[in-house]
KOLBA-60672 format. One record per residue: x, y, z of N, C-alpha, C in turn. Coordinates in steps of 0.05 Angstrom, whole numbers, plus 32768, in hexadecimal, padded with zeros to 4 digits. Layout:
XYZXYZXYZ ...
This chain:
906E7B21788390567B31788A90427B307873 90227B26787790177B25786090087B437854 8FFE7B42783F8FF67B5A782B8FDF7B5C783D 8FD17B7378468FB77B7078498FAB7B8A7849 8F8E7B8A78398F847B9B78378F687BA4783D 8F687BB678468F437BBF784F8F2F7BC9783E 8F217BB778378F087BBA78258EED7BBC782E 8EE87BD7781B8EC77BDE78218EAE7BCB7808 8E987BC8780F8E8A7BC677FB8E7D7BCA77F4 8E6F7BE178088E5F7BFB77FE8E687C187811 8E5E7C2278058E6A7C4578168E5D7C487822 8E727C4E78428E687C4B78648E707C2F7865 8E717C1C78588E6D7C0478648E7C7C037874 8E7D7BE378808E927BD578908EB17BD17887 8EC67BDC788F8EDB7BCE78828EDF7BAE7889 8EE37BA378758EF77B7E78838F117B85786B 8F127B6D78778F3E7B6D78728F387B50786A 8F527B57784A8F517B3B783A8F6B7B347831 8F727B2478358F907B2078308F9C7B247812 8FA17B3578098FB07B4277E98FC67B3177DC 8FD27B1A77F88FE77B0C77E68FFA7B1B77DC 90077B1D77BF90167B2F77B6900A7B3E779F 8FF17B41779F8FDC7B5C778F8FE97B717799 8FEF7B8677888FFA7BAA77998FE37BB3778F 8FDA7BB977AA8FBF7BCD77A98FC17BE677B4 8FAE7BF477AB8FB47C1577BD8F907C1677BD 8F8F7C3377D58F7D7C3577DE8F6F7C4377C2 8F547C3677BD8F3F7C3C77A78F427C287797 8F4F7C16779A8F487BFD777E8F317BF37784 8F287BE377738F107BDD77758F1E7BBE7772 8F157BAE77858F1A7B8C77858F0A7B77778C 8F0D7B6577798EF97B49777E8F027B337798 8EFB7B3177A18EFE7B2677C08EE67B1277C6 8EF37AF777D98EE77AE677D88ED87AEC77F2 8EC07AE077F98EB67AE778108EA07ACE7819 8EA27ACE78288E847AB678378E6B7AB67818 8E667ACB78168E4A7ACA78018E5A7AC877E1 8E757AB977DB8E7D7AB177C58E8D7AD177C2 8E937ADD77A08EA57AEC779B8E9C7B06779E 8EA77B1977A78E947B3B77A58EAD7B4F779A 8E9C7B67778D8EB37B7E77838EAC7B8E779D 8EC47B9777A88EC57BB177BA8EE27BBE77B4 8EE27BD577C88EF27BEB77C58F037BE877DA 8F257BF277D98F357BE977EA8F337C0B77FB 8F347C0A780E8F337C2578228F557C247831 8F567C1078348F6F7C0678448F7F7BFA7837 8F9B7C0C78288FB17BFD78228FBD7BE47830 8FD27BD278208FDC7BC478398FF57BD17847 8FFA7BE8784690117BF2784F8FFD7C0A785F 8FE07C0778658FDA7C1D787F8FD07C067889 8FCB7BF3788B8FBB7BDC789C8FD07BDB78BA 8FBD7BD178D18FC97BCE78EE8FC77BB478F1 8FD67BA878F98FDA7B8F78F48FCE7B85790C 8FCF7B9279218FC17B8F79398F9D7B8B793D 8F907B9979258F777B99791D8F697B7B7913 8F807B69790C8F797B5078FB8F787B3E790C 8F597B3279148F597B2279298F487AFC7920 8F4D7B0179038F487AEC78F68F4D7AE978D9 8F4E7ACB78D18F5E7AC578B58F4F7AD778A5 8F5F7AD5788E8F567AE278778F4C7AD97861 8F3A7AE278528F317AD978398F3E7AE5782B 8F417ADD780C8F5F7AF077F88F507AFF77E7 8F577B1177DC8F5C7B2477C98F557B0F77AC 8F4C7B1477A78F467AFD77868F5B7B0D7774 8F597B24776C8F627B3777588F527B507757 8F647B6D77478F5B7B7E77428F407B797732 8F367B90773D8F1A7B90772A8F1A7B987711 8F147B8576FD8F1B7B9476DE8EFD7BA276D4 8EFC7BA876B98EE77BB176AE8EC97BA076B5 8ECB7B8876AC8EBB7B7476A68EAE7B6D76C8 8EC27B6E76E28EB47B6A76F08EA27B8976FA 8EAD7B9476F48E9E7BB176F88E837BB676F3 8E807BB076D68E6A7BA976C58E637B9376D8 8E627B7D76D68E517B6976EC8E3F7B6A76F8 8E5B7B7B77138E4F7B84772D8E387B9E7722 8E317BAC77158E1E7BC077048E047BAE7704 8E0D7B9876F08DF77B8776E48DE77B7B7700 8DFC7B7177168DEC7B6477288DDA7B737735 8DE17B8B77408DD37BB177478DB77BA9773B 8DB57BA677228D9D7BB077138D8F7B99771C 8D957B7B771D8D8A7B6977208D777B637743 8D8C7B7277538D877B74776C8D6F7B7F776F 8D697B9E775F8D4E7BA7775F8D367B937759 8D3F7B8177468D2D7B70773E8D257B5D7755 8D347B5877638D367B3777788D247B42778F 8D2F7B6277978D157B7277AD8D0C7B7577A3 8CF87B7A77958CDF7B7B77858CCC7B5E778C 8CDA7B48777F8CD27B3577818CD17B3177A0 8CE47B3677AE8CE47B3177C68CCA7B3677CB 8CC47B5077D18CA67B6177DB8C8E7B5077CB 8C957B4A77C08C7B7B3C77AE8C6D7B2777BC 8C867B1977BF8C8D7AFB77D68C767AFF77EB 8C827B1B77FB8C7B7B1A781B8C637B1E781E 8C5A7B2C780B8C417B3678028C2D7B1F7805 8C2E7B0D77ED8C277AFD77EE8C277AE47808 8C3A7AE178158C3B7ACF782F8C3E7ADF7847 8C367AF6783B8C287B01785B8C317B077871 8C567B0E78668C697B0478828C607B297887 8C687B2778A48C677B4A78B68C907B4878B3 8C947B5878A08CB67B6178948CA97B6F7881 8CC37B8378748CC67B90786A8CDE7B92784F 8CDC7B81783C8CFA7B8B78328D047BA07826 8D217BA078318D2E7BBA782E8D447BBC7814 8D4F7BAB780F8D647BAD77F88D747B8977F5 8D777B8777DC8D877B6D77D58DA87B7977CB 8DB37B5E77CC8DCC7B6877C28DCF7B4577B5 8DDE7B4B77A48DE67B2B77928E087B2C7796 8E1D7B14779A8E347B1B77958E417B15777D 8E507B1C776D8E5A7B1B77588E547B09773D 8E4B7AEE774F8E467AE577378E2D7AD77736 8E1C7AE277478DF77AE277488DF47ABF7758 8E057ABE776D8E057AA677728DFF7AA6778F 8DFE7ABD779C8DF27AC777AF8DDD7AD977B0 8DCB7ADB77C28DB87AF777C68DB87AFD77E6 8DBA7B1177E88DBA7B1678068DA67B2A780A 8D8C7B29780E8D767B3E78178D767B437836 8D717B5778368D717B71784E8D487B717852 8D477B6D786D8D327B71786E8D287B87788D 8D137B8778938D127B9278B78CF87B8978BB 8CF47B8578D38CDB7B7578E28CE07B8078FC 8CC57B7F79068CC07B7F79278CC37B767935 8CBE7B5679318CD27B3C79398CE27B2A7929 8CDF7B1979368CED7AFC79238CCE7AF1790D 8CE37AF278FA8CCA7AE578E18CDE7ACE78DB 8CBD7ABA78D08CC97AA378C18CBD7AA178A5 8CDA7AA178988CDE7AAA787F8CE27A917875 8CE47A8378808CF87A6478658CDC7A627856 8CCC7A5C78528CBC7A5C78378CBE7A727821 8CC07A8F782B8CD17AA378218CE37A9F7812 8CFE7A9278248D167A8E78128D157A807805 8D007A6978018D017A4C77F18CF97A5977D6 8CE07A6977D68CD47A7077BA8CE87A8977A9 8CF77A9577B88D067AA377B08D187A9B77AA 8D337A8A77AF8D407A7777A08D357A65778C 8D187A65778B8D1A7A4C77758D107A64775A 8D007A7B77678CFD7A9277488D147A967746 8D277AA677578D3D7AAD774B8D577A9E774D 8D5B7A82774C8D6D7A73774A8D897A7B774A 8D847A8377678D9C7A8177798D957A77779C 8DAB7A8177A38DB37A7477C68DA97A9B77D4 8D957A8F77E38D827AB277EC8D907AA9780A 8D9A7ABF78148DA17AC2782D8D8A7ADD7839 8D7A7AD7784A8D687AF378558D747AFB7874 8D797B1278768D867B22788B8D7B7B3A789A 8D6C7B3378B38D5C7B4E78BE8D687B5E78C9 8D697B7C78C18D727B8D78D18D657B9F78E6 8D767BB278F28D6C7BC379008D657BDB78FC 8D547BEE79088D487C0278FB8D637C1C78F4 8D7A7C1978FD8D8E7C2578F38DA47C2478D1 8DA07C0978D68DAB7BF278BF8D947BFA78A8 8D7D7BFB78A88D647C04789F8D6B7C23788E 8D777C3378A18D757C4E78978D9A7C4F7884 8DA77C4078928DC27C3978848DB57C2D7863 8DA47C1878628D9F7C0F784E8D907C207837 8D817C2C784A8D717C3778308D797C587822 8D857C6A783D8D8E7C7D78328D7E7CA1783E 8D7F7CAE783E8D717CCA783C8D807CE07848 8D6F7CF8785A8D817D08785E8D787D0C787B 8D8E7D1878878D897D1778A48D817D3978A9 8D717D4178CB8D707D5678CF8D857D6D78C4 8D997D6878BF8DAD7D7F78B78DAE7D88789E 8D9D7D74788B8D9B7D7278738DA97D727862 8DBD7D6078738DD07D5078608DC67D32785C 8DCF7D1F784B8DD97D08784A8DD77CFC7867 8DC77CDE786B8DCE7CD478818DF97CC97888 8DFD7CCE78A08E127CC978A58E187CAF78A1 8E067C9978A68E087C8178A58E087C757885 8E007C8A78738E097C84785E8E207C91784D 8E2A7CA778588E3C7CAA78508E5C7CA7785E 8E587CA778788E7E7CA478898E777C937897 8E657C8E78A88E5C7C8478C28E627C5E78B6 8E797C5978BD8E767C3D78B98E657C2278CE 8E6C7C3078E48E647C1D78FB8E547C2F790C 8E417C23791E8E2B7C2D79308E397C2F7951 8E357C4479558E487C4F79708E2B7C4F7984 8E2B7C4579988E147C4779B08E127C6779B3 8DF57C6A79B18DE97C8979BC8DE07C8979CD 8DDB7C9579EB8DCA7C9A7A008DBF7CB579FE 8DA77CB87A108D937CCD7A118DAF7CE67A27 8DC27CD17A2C8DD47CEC7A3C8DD97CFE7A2B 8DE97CF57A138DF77CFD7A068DEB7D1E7A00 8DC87D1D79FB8DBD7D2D79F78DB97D437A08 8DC37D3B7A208DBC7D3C7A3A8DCF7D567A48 8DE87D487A3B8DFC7D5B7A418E027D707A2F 8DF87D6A7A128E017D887A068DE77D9579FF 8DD47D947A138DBD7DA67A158DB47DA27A06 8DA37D8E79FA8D8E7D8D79DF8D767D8579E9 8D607D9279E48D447D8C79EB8D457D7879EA 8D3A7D6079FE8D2D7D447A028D127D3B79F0 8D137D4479D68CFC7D4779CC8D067D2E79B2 8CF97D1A79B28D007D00799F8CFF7D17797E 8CF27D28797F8CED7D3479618D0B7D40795D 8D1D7D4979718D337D52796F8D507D41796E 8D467D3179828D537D1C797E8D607CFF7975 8D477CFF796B8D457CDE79588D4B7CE27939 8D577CD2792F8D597CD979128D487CC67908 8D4F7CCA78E48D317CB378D98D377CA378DB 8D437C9178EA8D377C6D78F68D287C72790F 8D297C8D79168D227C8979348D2D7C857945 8D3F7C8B79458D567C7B795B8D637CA07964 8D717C9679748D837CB179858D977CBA7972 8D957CD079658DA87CD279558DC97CD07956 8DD67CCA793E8DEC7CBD793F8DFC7CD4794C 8DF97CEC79388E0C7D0D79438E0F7D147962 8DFE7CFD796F8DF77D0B798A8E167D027995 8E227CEE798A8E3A7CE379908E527CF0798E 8E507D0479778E6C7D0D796E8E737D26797F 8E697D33798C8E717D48799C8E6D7D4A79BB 8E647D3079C38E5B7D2279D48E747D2979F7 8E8D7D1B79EB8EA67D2179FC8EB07D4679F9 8EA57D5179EB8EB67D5C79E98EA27D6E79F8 8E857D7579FC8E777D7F7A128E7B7D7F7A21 8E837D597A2F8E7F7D547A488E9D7D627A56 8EB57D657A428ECB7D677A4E8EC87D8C7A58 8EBE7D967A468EB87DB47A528EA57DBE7A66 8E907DB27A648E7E7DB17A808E877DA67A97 8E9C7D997A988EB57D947AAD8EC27DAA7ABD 8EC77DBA7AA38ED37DDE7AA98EC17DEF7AB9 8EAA7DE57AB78E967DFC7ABB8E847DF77ACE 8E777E107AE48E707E087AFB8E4A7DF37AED 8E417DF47B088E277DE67B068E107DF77B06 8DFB7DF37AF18DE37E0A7B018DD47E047B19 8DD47E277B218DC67E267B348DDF7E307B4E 8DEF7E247B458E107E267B578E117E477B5F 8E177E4E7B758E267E617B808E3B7E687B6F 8E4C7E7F7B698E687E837B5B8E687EA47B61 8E807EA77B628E887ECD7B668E957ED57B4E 8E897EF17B4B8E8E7F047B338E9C7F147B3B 8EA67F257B228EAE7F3F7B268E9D7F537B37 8E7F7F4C7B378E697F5B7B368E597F4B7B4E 8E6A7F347B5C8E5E7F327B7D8E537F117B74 8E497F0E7B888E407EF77B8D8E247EEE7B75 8E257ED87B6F8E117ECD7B5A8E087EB27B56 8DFC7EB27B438DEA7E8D7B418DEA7E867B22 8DF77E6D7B258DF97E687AF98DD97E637AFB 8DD37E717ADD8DBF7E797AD88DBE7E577ABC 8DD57E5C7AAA8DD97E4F7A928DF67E4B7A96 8E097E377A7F8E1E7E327A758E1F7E3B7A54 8E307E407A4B8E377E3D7A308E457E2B7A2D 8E587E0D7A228E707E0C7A2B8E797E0F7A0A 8E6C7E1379F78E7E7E1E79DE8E867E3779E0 8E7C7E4F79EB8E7F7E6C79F38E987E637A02 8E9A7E507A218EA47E527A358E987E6D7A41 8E787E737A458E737E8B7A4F8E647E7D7A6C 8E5B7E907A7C8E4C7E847A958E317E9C7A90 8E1B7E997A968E017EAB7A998DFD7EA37ABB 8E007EBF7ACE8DFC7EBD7AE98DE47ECF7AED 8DD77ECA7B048DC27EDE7B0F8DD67EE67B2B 8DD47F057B308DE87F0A7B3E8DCD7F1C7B54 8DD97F1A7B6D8DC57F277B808DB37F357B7F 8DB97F497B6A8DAA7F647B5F8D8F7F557B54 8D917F3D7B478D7E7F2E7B378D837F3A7B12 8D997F3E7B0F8DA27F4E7AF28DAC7F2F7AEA 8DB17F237AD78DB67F167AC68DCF7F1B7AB4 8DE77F0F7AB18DFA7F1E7AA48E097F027AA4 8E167F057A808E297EE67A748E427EF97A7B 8E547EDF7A8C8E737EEA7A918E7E7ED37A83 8E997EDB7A748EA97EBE7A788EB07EB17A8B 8EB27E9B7A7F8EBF7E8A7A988ED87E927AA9 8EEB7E997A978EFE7EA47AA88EF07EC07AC2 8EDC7EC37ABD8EDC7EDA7AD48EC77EC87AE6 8EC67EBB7AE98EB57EAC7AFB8EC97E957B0B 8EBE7E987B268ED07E887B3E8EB97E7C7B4D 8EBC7E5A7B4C8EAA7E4D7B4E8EB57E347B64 8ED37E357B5F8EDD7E1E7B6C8EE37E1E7B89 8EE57E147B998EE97E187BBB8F0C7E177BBA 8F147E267BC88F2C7E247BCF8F3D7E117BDA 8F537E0A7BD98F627DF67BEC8F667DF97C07 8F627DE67C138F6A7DF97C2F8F847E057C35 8F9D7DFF7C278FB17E0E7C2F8FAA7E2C7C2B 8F9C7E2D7C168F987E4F7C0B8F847E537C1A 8F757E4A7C318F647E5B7C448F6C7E5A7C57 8F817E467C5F8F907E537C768FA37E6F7C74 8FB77E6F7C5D8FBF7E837C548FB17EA87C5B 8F987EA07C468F867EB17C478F827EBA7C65 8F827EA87C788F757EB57C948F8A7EB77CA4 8FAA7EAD7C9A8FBC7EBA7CAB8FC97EDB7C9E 
């Protein structure tokens, strides 16, 4: 059975899985790992003794070695350099007039790659872009457009709750949002409430999403007929975190019952025959 371990390479990121060989790693080392864009330092999240082996649906790249001092320092040095390469980047676009935006560079370990993050409205053509930028900064420029989510992953801030965007701090992967979602746990339809800063449908709208829909399951419909203690009535509102019901009852009085005192469901017919014998 081979070693394998799950490595991040920035926080939130993506996990991938790299084959460890016989390296003993534990979760938090920091390791140099070979990858498509040559060597990178990341962080192991996934021992090889929590990995699912069922998850691994292609070969592996290996584990180079623990990360020592020297590459630590490096990966630092390349950081600083990266600011330099967007910079230049913007300078670039500026100058050739492309409609993009760049958003952040990253170099891998041993400045032999550059991988810039950019966003556009459409497709841009950049290869004159990448030509002058490999030949100032002499290396191999890979340019990569993202989306206006990847955008707010990249750059960072704080969301309505005024925390930390999620996408930068836990949120590894992008889960589909619909306008339902909003739909069902009662939130104004108002984009100012609902969109976060990319603009997009916010991510939160997801996480409590099932667990609405499974309680409004419990609970009658407005507008619905249902009987009280207090006679016949009409759902006015739902709670379903209360589990309360708000009815308008004949009188035209207004009054929140729990759910348990509210009877909404039609009977079986064995129990109305019952009933009428």
């Amino acid at each position: 059975m081979p070693e394998i371990a799950g490595v991040r390479f920035h926080q939130a990121g993506k996990v991938y899985y790299f084959d460890a060989a016989d390296i003993p790693l534990e979760v938090n080392d920091n390791v140099v790992v070979e990858t498509s864009r040559g060597h990178e330092l990341g962080k192991v999240v996934i021992s090889p003794k929590q990995v699912i082996f069922s998850e691994i649906t292609e070969p592996l790249k290996p584990v180079i070695r623990k990360a020592q001092a020297e590459d630590i320092e490096k990966a630092q040095q390349q950081q600083k350099r990266a600011t330099n390469a967007i910079a230049k980047c913007r300078e670039l676009v500026e100058k050739l007039k492309l409609p993009m935006k760049p958003i952040s560079a990253q170099y891998n370990l041993d400045r032999s790659h550059l991988t810039i993050f950019f966003s556009a409205e459409k497709r841009v053509d950049f290869r004159e872009l990448a030509r002058e930028l490999s030949r100032d900064l002499k290396t191999r420029v890979e340019l990569r457009q993202v989306g206006a989510r990847d955008e707010a992953k990249l750059i960072g801030g704080l969301g309505k709750c005024g925390f930390p965007l999620c996408c930068t701090t836990f949120l590894s992967e992008f889960e589909p949002v619909s306008i339902k979602m909003a739909k069902e746990q009662d939130i104004a339809l108002n984009p100012m409430k609902t969109s976060g800063v990319c603009g997009r449908l916010l991510c939160c709208l997801n996480y409590e999403y099932e667990q609405y829909r499974a309680m409004k399951e419990k609970m009658p419909s407005l507008r619905q007929e249902v009987s009280t203690a207090l006679g016949k009535a009409k759902v006015v509102s739902c709670n379903p975190l209360k589990e309360t019901v708000t009815v308008e009852l004949e009188t035209g009085v207004t009054v929140e019952l729990p759910l348990s005192q509210i009877d909404w469901r039609e009977k079986p017919a064995d129990d109305k025959q019952q009933t009428k014998s």
